[in-house]
C-alpha positions in Angstrom: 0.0 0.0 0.0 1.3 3.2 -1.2 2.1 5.9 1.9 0.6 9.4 1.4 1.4 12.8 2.9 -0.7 15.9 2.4 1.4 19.2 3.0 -1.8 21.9 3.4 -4.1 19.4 4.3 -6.2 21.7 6.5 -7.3 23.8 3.6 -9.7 23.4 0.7 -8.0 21.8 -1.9 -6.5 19.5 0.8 -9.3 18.7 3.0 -10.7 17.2 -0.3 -8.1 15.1 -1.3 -7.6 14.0 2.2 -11.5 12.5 1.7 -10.7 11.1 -0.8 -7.2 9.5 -0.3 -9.4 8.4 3.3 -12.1 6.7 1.4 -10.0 4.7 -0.3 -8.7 3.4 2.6 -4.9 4.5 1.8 -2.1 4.9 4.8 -2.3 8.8 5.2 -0.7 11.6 6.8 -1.4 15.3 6.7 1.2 18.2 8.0 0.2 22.0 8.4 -2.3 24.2 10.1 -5.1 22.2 12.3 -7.8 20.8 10.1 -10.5 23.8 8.9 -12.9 20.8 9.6 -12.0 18.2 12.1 -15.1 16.5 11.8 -14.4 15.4 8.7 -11.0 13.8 9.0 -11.2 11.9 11.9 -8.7 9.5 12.3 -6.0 11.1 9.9 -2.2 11.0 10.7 -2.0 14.6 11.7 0.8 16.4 12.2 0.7 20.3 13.4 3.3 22.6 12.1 4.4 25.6 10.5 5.8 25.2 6.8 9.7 26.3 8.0 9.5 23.9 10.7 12.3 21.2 8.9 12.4 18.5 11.2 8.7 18.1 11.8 8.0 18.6 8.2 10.6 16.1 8.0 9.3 13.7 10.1 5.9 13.1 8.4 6.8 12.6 5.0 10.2 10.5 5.1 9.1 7.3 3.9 6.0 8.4 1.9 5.8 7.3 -1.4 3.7 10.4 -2.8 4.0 14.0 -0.9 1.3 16.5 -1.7 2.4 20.0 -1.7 -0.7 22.4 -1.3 1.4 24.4 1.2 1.7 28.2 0.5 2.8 31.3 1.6 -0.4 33.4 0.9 -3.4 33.6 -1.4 -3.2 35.5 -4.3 -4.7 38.7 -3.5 -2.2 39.2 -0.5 0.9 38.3 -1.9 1.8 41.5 -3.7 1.3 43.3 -0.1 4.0 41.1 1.4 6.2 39.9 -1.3 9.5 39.5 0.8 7.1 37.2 3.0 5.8 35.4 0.5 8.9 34.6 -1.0 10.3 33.4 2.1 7.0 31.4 3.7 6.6 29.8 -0.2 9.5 29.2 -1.9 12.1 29.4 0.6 10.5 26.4 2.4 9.8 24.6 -0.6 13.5 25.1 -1.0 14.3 23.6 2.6 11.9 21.1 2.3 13.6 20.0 -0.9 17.7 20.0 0.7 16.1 17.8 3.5 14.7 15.2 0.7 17.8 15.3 -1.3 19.4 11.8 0.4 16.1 10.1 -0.2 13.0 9.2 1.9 10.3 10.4 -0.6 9.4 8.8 -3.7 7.8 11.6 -5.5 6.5 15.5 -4.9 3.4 16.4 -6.6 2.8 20.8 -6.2 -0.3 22.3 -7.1 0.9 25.4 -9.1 -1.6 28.1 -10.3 -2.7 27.6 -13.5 -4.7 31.3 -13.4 -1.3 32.9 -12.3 1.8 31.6 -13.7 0.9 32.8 -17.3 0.5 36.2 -17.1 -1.2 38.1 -19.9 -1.4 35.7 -23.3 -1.6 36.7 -26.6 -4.1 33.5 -27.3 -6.3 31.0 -25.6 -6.4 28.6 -24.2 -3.5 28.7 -23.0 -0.9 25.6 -23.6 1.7 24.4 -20.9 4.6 24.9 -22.9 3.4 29.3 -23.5 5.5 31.7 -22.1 5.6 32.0 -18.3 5.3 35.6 -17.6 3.3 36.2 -14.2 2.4 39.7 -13.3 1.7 39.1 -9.3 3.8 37.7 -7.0 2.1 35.1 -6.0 2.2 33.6 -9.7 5.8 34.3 -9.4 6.2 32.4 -6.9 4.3 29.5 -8.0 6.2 29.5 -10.7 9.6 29.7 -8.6 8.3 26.6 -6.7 8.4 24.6 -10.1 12.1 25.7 -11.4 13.1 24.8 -8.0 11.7 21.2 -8.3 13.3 20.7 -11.6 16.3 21.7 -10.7 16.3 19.1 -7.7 15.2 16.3 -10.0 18.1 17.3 -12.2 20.7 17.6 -9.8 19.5 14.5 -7.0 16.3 12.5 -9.1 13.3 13.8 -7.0 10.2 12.8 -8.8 7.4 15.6 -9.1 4.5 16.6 -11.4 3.2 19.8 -11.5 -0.8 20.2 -11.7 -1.4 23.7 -13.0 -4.7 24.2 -11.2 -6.9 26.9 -12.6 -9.4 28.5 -10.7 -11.1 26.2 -7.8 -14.1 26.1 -6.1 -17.0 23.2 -4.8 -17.3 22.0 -0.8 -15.2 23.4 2.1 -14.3 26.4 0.2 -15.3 29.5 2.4 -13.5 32.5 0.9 -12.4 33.7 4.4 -9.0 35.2 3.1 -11.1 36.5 0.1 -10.2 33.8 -2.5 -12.7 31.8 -4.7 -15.3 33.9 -6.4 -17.6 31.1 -6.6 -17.8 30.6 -2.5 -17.7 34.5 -2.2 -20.9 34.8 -4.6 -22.7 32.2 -3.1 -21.9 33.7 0.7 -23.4 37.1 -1.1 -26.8 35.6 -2.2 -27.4 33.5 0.8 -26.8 36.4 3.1 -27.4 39.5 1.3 -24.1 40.8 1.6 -23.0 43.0 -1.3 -20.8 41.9 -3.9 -17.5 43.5 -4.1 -16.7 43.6 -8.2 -13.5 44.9 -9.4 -14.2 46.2 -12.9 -16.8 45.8 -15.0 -17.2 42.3 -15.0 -16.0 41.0 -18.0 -12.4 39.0 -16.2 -12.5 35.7 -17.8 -11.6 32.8 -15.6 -11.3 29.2 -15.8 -13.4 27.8 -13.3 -13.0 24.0 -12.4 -14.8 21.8 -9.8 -12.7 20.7 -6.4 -14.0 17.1 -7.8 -12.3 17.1 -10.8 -9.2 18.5 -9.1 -9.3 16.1 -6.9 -8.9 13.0 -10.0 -6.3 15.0 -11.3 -4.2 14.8 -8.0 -4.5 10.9 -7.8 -4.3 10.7 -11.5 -0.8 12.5 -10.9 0.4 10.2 -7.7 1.9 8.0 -10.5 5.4 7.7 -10.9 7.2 8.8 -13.6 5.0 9.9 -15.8 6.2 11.1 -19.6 5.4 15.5 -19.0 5.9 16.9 -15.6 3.6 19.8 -16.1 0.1 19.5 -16.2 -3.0 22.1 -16.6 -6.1 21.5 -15.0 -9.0 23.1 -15.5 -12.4 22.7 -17.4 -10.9 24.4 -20.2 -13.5 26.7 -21.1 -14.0 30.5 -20.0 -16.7 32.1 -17.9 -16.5 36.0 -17.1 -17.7 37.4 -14.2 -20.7 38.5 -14.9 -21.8 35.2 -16.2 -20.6 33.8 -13.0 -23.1 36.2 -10.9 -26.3 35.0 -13.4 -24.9 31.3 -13.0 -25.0 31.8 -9.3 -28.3 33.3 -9.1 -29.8 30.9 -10.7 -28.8 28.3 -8.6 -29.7 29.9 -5.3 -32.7 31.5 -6.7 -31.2 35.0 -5.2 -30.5 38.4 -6.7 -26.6 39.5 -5.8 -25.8 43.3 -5.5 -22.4 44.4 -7.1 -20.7 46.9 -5.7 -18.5 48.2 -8.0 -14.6 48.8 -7.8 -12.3 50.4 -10.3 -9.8 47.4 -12.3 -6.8 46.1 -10.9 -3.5 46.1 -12.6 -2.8 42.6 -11.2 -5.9 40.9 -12.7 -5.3 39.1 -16.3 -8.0 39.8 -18.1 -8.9 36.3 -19.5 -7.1 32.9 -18.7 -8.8 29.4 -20.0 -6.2 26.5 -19.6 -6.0 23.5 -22.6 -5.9 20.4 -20.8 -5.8 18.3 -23.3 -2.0 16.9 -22.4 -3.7 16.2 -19.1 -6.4 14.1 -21.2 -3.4 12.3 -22.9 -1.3 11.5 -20.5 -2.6 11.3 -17.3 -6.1 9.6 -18.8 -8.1 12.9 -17.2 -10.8 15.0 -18.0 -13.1 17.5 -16.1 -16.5 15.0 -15.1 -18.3 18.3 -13.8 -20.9 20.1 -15.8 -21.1 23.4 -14.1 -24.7 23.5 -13.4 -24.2 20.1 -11.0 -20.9 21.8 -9.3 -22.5 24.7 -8.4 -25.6 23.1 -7.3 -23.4 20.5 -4.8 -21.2 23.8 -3.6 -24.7 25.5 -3.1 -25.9 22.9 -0.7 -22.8 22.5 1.0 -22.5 26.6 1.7 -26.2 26.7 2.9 -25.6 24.2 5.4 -21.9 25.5 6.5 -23.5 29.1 6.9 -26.7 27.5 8.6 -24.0 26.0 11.4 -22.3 29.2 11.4 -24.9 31.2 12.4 -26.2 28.3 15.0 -22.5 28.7 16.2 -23.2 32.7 16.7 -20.1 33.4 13.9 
């Protein structure tokens, strides 16, 4: 039976490959921040720790045959704010972690990389892995620091990795508390009546991708040695935001008020990943139709805002 760690394992990404990896009854560990849910990963392998903490970082993946890394140092929106610590909480550790696997003890690393970030502006779509990498945000920078890194240890010492590209995520155990995931953000704004917060006019195209189909992708990826190391995932197709907000609506059955901001300079104006090398190669292809995804995440925030408000949060 293969051994599994899950670096991030608390977040949303994480908490839904730990499911997952649970239900199929494989030897797991998780490292990071305590669970955002602990009553749904009972029984998990957990180890609590900060990212630069080595030797307990250390001492829950030696010996695992597949390492997760959905450890970062901040979401995209706060990165540019704090770019020295970024740098240092992201790729510095990745760097660390990386000197502390170079004598063996892992069998391979596979780092979910931003797929929405690591581009930059393109002069087509959708966008191919092997286009130019020109991010314009640092936490896309980073990101795509985090992958030079890991080839340059597979070239040096033969650590095994595959980068998944991931594009823009959302479904269950998504709650947009540090402001990322415009899908969990709208769906908070219908169900409550909070106003939406809309920078520009709407029409940032985004490749949005269930947390199911993410989740194939990352087991898809667990297997060694694959033929490309470099993978997007997405649904391949673009939706803007505006769409998004009718899309939205129409599931809850709820009217969301904008309330309108002036463009960012750090937001790409349109990003829609090809995934057909991920098709190829690692047999996978987005399951989802959107109208299903965003009916499950519906029913999941309606009950996880029902228990908040119970809870008096």
């Amino acid at each position: 039976m293969q051994k599994f760690c899950v670096l991030g394992g608390g977040g949303f990404i994480g908490t839904n490959l730990i499911l997952r990896l649970r239900d199929q009854g494989a030897d797991l560990r998780a490292f990071g921040h305590p669970p955002t849910f602990p009553e749904t990963v009972p029984g998990v392998a957990w180890t609590t720790g900060e990212f630069d903490d080595t030797e307990a970082l250390w001492r829950c993946i030696d010996g695992c045959d597949v390492v997760y890394h959905l450890m970062g140092g901040s979401v995209p929106g706060k990165a540019d704010a704090d770019k020295v610590g970024d740098l240092r909480r992201s790729v510095e550790n990745t760097v660390r972690m990386l000197e502390a696997a170079r004598g063996g003890g892992i069998g391979k690393i596979v780092f979910v990389s931003s797929g929405g970030t690591v581009y930059g502006i393109t002069d087509r779509l959708p966008i191919q892995e092997n286009m130019p990498t020109d991010p314009i945000t640092a936490y896309g920078v980073s990101r795509l620091a985090i992958e030079k890194y890991l080839n340059l240890y597979r070239h040096q010492y033969g650590i095994d990795y595959t980068i998944l590209r991931v594009s823009n995520p959302f479904g269950e155990y998504q709650t947009a508390r540090q402001g990322q995931g415009l899908v969990a953000t709208l769906l908070i704004c219908a169900f409550t009546g909070r106003r939406f917060e809309m920078w520009g006019d709407g029409t940032t195209i985004r490749d949005y991708v269930y947390v199911g189909d993410v989740t194939n992708a990352l087991l898809a990826a667990a297997h060694p040695r694959l033929p490309e190391r470099v993978f997007n995932i997405g649904s391949g197709t673009g939706i803007d935001v505006n769409e998004m907000i009718c899309l939205v609506e129409a599931v809850v059955g709820q009217p969301i008020t904008c309330l309108r901001r002036p463009s960012r300079p750090v937001d790409v104006p349109a990003s829609v990943l090809d995934v057909s090398r991920a098709g190829a190669l690692l047999g996978w292809r987005p399951t989802y139709a959107m109208p299903d995804a965003l009916d499950r995440t519906a029913r999941w925030m309606k009950a996880f805002l029902a228990k908040e408000t119970a809870r008096g949060i």
